[in-house]
Short mmCIF file of the C-alpha atoms (twelve columns), coordinates in Angstrom:
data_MODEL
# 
_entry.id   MODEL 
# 
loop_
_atom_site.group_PDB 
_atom_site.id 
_atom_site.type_symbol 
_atom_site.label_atom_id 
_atom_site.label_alt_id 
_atom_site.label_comp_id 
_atom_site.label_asym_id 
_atom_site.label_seq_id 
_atom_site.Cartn_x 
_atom_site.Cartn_y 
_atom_site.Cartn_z 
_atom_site.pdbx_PDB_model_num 
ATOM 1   C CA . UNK A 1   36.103  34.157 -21.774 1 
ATOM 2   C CA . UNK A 2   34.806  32.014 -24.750 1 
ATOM 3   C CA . UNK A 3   36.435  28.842 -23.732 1 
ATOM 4   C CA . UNK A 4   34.860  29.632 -19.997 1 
ATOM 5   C CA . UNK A 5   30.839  30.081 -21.853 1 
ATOM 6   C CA . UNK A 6   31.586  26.955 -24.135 1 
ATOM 7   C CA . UNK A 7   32.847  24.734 -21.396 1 
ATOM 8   C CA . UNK A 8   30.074  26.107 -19.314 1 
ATOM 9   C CA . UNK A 9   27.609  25.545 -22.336 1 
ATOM 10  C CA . UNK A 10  29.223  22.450 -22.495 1 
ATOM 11  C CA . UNK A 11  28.750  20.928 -18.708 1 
ATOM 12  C CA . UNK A 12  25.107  22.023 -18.998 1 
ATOM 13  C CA . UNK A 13  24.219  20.005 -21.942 1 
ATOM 14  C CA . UNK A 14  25.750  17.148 -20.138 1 
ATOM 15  C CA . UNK A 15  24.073  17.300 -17.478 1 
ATOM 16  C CA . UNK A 16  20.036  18.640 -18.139 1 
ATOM 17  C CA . UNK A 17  19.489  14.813 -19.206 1 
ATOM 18  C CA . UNK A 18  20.231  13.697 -15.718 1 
ATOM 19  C CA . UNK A 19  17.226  15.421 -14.438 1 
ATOM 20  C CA . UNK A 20  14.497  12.684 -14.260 1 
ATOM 21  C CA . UNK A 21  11.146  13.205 -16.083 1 
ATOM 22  C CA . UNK A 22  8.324   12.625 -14.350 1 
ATOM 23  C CA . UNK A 23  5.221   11.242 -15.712 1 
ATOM 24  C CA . UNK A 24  1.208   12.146 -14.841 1 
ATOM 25  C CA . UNK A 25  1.721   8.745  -12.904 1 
ATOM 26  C CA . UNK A 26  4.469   10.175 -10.967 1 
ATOM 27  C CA . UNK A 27  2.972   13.540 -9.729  1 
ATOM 28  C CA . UNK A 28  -0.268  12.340 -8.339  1 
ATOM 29  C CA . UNK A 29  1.145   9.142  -6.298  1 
ATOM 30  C CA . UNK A 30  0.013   9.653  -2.796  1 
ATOM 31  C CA . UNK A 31  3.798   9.741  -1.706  1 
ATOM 32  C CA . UNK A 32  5.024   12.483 -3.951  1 
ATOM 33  C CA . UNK A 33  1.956   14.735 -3.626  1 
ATOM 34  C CA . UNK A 34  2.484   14.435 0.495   1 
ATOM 35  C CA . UNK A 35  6.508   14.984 0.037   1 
ATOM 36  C CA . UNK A 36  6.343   18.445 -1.885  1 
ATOM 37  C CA . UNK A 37  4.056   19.590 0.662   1 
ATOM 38  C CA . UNK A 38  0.770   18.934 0.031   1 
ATOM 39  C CA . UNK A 39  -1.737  17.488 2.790   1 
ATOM 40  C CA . UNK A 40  -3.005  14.334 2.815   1 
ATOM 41  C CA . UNK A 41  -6.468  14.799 2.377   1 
ATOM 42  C CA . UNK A 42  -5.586  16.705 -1.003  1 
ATOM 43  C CA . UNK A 43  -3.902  13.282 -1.833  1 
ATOM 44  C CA . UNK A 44  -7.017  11.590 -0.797  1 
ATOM 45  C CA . UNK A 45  -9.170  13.616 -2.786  1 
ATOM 46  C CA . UNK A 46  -6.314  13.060 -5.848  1 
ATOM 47  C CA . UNK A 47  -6.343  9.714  -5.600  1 
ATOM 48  C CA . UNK A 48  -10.503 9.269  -5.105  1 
ATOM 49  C CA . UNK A 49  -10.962 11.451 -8.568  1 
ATOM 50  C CA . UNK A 50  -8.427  9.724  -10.412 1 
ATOM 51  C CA . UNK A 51  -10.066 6.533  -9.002  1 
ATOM 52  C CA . UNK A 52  -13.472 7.825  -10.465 1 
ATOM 53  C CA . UNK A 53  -12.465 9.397  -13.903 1 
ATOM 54  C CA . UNK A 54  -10.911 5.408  -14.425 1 
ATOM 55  C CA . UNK A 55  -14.170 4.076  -13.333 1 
ATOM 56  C CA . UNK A 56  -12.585 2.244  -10.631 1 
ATOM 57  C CA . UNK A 57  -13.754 1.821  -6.863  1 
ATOM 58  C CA . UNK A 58  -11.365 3.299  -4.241  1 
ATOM 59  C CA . UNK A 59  -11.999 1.762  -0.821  1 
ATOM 60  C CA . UNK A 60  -12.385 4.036  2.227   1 
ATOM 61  C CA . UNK A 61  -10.423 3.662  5.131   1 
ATOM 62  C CA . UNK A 62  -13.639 4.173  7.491   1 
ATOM 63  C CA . UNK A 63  -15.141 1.193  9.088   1 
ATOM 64  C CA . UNK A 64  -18.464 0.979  7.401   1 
ATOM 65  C CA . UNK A 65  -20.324 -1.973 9.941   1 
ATOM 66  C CA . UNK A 66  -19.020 1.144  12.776  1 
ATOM 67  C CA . UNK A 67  -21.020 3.953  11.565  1 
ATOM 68  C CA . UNK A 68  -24.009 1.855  10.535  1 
ATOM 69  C CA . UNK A 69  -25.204 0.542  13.914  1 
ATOM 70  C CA . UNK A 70  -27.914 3.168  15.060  1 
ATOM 71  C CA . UNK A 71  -26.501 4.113  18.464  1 
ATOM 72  C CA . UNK A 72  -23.568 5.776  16.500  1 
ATOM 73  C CA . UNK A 73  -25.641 6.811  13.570  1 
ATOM 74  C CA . UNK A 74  -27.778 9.039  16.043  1 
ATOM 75  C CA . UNK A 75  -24.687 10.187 17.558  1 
ATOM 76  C CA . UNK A 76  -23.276 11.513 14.896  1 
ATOM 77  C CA . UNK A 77  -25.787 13.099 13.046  1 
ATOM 78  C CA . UNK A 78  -26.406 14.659 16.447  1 
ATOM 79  C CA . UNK A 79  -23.135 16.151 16.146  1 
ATOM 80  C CA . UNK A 80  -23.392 16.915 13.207  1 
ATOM 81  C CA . UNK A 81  -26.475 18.614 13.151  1 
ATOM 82  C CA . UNK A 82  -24.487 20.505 16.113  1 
ATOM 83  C CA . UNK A 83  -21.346 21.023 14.262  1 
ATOM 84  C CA . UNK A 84  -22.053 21.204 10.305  1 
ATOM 85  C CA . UNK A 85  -18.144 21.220 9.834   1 
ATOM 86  C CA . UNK A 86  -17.621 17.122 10.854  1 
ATOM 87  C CA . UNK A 87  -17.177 14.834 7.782   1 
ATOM 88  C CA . UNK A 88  -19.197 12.679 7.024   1 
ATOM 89  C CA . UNK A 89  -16.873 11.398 4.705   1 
ATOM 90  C CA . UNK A 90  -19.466 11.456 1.391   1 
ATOM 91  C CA . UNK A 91  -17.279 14.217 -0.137  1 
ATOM 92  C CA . UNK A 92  -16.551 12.959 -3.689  1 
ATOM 93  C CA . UNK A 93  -17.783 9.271  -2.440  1 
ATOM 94  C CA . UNK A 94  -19.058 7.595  -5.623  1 
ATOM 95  C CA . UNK A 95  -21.429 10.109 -6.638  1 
ATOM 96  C CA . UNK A 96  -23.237 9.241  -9.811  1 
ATOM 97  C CA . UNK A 97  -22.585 11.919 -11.933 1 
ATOM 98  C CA . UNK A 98  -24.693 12.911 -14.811 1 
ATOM 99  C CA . UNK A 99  -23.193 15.023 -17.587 1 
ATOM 100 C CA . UNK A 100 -26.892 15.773 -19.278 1 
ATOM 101 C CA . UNK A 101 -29.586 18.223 -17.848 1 
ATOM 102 C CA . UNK A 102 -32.564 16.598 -16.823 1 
ATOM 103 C CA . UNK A 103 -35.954 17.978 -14.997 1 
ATOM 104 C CA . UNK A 104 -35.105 17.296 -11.467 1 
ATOM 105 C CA . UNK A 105 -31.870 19.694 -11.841 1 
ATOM 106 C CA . UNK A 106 -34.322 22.401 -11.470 1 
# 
């Protein structure tokens, strides 16, 4: 029964280092985030706040020129106004944010 635990003890040293470490890289790529189930606007909204907290600008994929013409602009605040659930798509979109209090916070 010893020589069973020991070659058992054994096999599992051996093999824990083939088990690949993953790095805070690794777990929020857009890829791997989307393949262990999560959606992929909670990658989106990984990879816009790691985007921010490096100071870097993460491009939307939203045709800007699209939504600016006024036609559409009154359209869709008309739906919007209608249906307060539509995205606008200025969640976590380059907001400044200011870490001290100041008097308009009131």
């Amino acid at each position: 029964m010893k020589k069973y635990l020991l070659l058992l003890g054994l096999t599992a040293l051996i093999a824990l280092p083939a088990c690949a470490e993953l790095t805070v890289d690794d777990t929020i790529n857009e890829e791997y985030l989307i393949n262990h189930g999560y959606s992929k606007e909670t990658a989106r909204i990984v990879q816009k706040n790691q985007a921010q907290i490096n100071g870097e600008p993460l491009t939307q994929e939203i045709d800007k020129e699209y939504y600016n013409q006024p036609v559409v602009k009154y359209v869709r605040r008309f739906f919007m106004y209608l249906d307060p659930s539509l995205d606008d798509h200025t969640f976590l979109n380059d907001h400044n944010m200011n870490t001290t209090s100041r008097y308009d916070d009131l």
